[in-house]
Residue frames as a rotation matrix with the C-alpha (Angstrom) as fourth column:
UNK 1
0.566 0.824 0.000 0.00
0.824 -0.566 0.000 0.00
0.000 0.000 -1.000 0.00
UNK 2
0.385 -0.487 -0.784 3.01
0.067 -0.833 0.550 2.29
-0.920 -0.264 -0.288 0.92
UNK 3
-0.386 -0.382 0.839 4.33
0.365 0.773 0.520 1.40
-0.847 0.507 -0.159 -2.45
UNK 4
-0.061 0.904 0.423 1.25
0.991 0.004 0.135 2.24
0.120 0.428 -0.896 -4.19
UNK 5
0.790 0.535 -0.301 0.58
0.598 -0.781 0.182 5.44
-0.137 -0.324 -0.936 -2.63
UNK 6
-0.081 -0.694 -0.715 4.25
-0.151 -0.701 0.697 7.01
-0.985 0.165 -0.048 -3.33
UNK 7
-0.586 -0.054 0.808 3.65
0.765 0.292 0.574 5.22
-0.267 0.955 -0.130 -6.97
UNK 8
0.081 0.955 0.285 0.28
0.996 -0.092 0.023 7.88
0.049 0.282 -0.958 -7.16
UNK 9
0.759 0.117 -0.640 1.67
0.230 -0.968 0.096 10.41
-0.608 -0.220 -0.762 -5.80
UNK 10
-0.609 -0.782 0.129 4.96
0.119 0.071 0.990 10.49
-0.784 0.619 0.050 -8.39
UNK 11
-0.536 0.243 0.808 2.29
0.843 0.211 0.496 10.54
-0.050 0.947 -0.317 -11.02
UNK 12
0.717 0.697 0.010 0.04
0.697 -0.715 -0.053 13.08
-0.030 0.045 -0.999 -10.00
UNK 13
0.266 -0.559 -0.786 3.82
-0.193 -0.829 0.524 15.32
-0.945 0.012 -0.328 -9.53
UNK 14
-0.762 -0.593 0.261 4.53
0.301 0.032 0.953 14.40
-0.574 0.804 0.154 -12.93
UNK 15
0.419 0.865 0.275 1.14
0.898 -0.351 -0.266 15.35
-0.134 0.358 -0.924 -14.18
UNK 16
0.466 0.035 -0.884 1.67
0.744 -0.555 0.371 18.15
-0.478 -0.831 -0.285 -12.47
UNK 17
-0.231 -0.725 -0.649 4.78
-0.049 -0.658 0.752 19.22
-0.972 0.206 0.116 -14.44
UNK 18
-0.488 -0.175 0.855 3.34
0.639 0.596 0.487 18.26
-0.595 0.784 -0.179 -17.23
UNK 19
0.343 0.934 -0.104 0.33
0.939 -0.345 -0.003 20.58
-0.039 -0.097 -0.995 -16.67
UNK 20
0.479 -0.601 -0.640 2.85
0.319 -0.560 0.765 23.29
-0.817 -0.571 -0.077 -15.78
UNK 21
-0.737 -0.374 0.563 4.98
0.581 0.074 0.810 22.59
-0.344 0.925 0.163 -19.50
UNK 22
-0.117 0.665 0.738 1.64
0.930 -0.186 0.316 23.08
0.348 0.723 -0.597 -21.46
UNK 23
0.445 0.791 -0.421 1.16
0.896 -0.387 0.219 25.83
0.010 -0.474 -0.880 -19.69
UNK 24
0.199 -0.466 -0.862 4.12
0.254 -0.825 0.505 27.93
-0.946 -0.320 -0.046 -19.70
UNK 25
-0.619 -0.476 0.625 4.68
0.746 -0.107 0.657 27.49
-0.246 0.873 0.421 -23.71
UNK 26
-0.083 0.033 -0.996 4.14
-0.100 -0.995 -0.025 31.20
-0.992 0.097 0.086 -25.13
UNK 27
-0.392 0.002 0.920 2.56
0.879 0.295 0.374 32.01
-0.270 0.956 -0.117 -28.50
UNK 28
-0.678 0.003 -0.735 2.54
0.165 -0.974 -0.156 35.02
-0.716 -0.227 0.659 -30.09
UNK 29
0.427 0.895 0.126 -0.58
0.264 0.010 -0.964 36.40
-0.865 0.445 -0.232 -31.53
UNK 30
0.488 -0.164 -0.857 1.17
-0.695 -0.667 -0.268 37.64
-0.528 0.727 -0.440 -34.90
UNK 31
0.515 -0.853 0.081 3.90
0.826 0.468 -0.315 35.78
0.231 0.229 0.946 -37.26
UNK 32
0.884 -0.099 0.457 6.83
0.214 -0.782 -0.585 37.79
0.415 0.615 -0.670 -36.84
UNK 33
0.082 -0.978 -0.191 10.39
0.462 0.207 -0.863 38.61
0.883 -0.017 0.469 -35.79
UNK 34
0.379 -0.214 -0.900 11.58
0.919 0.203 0.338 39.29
0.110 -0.955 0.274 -31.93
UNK 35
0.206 -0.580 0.788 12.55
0.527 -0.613 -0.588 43.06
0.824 0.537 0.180 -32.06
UNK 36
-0.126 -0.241 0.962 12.73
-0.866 -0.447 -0.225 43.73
0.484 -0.862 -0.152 -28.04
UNK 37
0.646 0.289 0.706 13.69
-0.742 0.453 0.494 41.37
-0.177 -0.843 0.508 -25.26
UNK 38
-0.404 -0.788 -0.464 16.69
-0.718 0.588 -0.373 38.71
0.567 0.182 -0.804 -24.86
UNK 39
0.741 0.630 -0.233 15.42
-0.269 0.597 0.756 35.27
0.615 -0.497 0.612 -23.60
UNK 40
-0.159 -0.929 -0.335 18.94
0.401 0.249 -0.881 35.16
0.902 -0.275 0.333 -21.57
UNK 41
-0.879 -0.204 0.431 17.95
-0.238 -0.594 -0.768 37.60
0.412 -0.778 0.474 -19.34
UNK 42
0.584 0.812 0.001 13.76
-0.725 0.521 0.451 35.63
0.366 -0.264 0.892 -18.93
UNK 43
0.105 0.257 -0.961 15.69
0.027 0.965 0.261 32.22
0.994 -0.053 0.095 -18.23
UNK 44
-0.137 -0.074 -0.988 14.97
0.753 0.640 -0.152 31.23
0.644 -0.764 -0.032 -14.54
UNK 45
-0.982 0.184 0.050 13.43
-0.182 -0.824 -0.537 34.12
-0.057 -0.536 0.842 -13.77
UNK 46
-0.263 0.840 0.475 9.68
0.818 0.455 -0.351 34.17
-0.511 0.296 -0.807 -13.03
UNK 47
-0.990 0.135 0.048 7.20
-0.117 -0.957 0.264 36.44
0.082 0.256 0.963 -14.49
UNK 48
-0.701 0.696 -0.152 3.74
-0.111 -0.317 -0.942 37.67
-0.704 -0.644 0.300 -13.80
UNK 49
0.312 0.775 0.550 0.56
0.923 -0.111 -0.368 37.77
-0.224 0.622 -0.750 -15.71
UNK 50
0.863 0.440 0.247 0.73
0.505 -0.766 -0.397 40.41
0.014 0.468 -0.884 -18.27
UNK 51
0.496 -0.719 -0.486 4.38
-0.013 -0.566 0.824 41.35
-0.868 -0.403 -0.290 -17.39
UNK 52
0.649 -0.351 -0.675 6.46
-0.750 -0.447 -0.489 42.38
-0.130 0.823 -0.553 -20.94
UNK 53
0.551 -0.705 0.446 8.64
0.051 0.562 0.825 39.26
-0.833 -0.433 0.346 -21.99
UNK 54
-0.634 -0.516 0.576 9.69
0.691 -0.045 0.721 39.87
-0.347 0.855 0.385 -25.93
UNK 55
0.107 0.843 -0.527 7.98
-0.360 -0.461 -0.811 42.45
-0.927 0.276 0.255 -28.27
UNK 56
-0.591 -0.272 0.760 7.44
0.596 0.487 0.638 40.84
-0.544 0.830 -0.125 -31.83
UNK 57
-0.173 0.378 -0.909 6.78
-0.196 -0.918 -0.345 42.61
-0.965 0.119 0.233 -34.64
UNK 58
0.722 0.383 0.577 5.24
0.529 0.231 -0.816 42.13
-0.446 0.895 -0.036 -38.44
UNK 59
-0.168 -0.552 -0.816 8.34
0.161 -0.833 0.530 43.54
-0.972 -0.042 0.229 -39.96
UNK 60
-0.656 -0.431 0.620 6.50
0.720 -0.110 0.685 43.80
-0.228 0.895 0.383 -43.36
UNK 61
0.425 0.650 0.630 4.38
0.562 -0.735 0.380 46.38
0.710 0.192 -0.678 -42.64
UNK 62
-0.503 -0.732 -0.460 6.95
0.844 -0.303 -0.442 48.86
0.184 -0.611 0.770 -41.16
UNK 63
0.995 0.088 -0.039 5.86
0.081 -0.986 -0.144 52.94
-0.051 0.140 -0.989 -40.07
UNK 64
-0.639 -0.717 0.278 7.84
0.362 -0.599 -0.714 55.58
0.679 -0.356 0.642 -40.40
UNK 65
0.655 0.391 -0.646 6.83
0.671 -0.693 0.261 58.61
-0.346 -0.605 -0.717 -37.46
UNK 66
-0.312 -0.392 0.866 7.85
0.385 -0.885 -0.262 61.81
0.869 0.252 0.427 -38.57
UNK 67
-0.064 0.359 -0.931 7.71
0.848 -0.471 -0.240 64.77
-0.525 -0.805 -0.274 -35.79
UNK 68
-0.528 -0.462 0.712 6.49
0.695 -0.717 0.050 67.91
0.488 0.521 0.700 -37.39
UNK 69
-0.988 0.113 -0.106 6.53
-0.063 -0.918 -0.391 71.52
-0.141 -0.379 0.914 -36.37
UNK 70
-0.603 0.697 -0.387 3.01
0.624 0.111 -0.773 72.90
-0.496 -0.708 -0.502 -35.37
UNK 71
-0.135 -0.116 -0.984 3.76
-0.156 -0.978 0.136 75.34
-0.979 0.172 0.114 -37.89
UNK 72
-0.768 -0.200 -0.608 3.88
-0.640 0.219 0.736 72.71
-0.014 0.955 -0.296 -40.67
UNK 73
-0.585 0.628 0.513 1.35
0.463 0.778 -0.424 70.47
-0.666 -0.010 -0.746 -39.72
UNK 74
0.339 0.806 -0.486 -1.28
-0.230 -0.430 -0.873 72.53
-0.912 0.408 0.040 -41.65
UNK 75
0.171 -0.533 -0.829 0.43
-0.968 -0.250 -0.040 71.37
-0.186 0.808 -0.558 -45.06
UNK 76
-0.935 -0.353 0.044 0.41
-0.321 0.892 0.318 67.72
-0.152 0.283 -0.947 -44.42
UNK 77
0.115 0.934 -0.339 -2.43
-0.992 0.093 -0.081 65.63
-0.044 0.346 0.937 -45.82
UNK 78
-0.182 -0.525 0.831 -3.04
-0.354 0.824 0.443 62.18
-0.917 -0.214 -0.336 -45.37
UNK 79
0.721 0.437 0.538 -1.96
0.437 0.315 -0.842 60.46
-0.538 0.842 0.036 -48.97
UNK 80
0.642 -0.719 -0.266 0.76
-0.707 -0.421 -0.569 63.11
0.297 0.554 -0.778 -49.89
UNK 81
0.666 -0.650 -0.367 4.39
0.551 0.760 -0.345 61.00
0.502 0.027 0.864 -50.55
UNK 82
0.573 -0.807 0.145 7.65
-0.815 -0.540 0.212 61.97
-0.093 -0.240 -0.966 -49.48
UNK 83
0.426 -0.529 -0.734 10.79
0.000 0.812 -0.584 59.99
0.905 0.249 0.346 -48.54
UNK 84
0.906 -0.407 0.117 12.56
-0.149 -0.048 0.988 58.76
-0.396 -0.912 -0.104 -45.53
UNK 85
0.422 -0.889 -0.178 16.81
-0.118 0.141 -0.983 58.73
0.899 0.436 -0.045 -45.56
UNK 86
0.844 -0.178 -0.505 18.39
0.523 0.480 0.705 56.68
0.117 -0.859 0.498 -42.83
UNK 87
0.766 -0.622 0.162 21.20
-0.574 -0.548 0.609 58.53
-0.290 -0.559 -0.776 -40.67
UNK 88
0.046 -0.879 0.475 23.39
0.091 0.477 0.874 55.88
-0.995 0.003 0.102 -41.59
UNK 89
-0.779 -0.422 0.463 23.38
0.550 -0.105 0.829 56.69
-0.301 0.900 0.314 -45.76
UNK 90
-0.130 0.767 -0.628 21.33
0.075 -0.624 -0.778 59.91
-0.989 -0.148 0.023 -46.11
UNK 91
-0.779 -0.409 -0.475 22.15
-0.390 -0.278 0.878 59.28
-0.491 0.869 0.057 -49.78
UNK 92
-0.883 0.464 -0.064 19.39
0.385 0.796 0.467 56.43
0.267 0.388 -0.882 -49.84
UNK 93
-0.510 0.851 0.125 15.81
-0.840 -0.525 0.141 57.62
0.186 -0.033 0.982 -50.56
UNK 94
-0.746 0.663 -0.063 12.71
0.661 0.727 -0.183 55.19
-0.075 -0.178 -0.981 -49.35
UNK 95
-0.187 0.931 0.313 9.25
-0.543 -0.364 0.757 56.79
0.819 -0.028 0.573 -50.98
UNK 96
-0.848 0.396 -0.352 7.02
0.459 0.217 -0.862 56.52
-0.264 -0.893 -0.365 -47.95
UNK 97
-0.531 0.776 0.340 3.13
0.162 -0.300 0.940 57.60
0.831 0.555 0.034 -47.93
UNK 98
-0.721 0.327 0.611 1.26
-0.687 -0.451 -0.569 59.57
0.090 -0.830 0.550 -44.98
UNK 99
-0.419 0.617 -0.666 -1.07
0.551 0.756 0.354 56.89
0.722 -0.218 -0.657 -43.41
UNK 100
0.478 0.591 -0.650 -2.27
0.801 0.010 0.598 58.67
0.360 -0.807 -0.469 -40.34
UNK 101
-0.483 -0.354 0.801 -1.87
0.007 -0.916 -0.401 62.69
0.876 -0.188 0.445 -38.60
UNK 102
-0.412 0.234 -0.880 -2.01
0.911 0.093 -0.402 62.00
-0.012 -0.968 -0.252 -34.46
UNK 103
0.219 0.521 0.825 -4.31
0.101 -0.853 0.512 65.09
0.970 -0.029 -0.240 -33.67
UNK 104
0.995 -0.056 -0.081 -2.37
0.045 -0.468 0.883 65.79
-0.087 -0.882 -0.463 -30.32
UNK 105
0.697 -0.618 0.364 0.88
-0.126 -0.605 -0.787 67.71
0.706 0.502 -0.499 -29.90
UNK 106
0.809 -0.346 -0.476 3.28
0.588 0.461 0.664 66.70
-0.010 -0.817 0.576 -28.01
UNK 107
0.848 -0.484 0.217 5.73
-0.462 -0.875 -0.145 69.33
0.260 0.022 -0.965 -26.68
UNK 108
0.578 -0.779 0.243 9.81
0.740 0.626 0.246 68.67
-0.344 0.038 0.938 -27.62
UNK 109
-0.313 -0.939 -0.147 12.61
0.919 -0.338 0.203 70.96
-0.240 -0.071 0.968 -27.55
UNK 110
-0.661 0.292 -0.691 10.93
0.217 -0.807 -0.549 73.49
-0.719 -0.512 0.470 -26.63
UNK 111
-0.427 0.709 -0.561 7.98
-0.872 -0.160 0.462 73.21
0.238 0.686 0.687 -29.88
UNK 112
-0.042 0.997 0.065 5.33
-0.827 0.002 -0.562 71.91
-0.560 -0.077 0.825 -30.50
UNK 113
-0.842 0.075 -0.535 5.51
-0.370 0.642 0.672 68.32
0.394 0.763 -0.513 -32.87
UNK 114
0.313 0.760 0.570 2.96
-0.818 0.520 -0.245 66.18
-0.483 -0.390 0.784 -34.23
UNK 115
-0.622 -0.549 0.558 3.56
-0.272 0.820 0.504 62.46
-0.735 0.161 -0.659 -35.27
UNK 116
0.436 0.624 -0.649 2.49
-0.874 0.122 -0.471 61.81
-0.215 0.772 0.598 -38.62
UNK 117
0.136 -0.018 0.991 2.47
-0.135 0.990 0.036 57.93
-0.981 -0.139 0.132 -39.64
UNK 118
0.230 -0.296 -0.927 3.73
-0.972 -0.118 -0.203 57.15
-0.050 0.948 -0.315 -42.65
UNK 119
0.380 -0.400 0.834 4.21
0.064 0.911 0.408 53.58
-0.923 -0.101 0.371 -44.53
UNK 120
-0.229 -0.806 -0.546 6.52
-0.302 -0.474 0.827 52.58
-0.925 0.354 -0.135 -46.81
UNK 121
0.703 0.662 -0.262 5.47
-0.518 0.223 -0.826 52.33
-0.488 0.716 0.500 -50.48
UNK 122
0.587 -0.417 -0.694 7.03
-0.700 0.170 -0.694 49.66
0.407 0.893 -0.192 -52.61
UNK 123
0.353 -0.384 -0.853 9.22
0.290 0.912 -0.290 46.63
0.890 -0.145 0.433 -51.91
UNK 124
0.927 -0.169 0.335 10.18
-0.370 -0.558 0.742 46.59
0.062 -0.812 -0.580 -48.29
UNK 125
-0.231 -0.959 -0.164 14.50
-0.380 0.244 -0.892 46.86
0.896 -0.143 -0.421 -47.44
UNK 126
0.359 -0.238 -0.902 15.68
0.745 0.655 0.124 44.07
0.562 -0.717 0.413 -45.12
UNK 127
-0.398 -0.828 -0.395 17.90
0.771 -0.068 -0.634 46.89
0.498 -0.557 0.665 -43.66
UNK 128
-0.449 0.435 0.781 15.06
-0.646 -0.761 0.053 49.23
0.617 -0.481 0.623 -42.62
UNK 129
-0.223 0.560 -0.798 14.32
0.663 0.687 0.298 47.75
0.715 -0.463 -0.524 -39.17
UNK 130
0.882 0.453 0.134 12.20
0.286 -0.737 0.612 49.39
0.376 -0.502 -0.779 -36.19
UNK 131
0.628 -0.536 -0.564 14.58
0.326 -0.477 0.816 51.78
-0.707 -0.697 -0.124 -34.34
UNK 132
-0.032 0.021 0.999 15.83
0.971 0.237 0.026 53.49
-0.236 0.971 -0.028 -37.18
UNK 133
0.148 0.113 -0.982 16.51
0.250 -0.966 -0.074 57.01
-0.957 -0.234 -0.171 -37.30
UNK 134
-0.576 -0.373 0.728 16.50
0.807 -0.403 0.432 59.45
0.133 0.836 0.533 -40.47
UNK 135
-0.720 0.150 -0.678 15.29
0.054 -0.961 -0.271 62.09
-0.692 -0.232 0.684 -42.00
UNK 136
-0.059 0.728 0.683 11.81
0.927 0.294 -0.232 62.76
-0.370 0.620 -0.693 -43.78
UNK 137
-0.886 0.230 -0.402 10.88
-0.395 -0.829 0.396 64.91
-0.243 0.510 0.826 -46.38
UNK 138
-0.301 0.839 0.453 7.32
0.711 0.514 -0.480 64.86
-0.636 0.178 -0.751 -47.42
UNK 139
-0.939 -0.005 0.343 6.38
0.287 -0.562 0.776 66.48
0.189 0.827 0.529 -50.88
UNK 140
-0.194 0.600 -0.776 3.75
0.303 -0.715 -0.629 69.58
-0.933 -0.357 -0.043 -50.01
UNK 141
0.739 0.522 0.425 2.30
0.600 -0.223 -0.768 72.09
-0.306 0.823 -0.478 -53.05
UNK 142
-0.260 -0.945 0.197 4.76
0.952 -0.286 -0.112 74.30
0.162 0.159 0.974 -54.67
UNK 143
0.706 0.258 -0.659 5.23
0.507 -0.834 0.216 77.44
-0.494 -0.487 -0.720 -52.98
UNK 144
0.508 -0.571 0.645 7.16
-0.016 -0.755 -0.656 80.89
0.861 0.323 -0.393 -54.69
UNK 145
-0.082 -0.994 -0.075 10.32
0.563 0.016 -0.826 81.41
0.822 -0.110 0.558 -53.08
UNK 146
-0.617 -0.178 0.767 9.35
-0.074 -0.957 -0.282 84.57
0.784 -0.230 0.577 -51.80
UNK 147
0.635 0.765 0.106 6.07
-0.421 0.228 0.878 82.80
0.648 -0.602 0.467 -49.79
UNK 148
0.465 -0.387 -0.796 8.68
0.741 0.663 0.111 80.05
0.485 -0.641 0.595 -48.03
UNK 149
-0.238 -0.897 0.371 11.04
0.358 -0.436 -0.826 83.06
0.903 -0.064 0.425 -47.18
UNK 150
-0.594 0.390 0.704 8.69
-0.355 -0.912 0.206 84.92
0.722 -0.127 0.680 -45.89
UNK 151
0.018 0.999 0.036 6.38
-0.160 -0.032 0.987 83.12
0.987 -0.023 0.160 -44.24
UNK 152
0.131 -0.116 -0.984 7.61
0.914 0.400 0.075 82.17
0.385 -0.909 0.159 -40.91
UNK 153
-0.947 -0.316 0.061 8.59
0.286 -0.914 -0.289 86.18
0.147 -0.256 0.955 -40.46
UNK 154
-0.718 0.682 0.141 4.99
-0.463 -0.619 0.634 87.00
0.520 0.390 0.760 -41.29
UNK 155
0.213 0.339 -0.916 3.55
0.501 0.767 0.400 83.96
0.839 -0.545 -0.006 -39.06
UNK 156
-0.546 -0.529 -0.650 6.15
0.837 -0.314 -0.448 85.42
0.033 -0.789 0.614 -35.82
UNK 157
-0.861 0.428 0.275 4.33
-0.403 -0.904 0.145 89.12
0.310 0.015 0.950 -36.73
UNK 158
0.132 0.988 -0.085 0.71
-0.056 0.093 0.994 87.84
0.990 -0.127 0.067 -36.81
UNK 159
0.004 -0.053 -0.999 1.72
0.538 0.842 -0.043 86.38
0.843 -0.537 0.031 -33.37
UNK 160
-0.888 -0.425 -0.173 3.24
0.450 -0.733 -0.510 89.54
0.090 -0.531 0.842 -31.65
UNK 161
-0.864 0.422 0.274 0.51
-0.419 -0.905 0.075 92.07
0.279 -0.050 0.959 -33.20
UNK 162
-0.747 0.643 0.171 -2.23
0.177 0.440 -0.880 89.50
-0.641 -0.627 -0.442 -32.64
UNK 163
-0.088 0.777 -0.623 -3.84
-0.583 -0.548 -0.600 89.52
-0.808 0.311 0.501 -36.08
């Protein structure tokens, strides 16, 4: 009987871990590639419900975020193109295409920016992965010299005289 009864209880702890296994294996809702989180620093550690353990990402459907001035936002439109050029070879152009204009400002070095989404149009580069810095340009109507010169002077005036 003693026999028996350590023989039951060895099974029910192996259940147990078994129950445990199925349980801890992690699947991520998406297909896609591991772009935050090292599983070196997860092993033999626990974690909570809901605590952050990798972030995975679809890397074929990439944004860009642009931050523009407060001053320029009124010129963007969602649909107009432009290009992004990565800090590391500003030589290389990537058409991009305004998807989406956040409608809240968020205040950075001392102005005003909003974050305009942007995806990228045409075959996507292996070497454009999230975290990525450059520089956008985003193609606006064509303005006379004399309007671009001007206009921030004439903007700064309205402001002062309050008209």
């Amino acid at each position: 009987r003693i026999a028996r009864a350590k023989a039951d209880q060895a099974k029910a702890k192996m259940d147990m871990m078994h129950l445990q296994i199925d349980r801890s294996t992690l699947t991520a809702p998406i297909a896609g590639t591991i772009i935050r989180g090292d599983l070196r620093d997860k092993l033999g550690a626990t974690l909570k419900m809901g605590d952050e353990m990798f972030i995975v990402a679809d890397l074929n459907t990439i944004t860009v975020r642009a931050k523009v001035d407060d001053r320029d936002i009124s010129f963007i439109r969602v649909g107009q193109t432009g290009e992004v050029s990565p800090k590391s070879n500003p030589s290389l152009k990537v058409p991009i295409k305004v998807r989406q204009i956040v409608p809240l400002a968020q205040a950075t070095d001392g102005s005003n920016t909003f974050e305009v989404r942007c995806e990228l149009v045409g075959e996507s580069q292996p070497w454009f992965l999230p975290g990525l810095e450059g520089q956008v340009k985003l193609n606006t109507e064509t303005k006379s010299f004399a309007w671009i010169a001007s206009r921030r002077i004439v903007d700064q005036l309205r402001v002062w005289l309050w008209w």
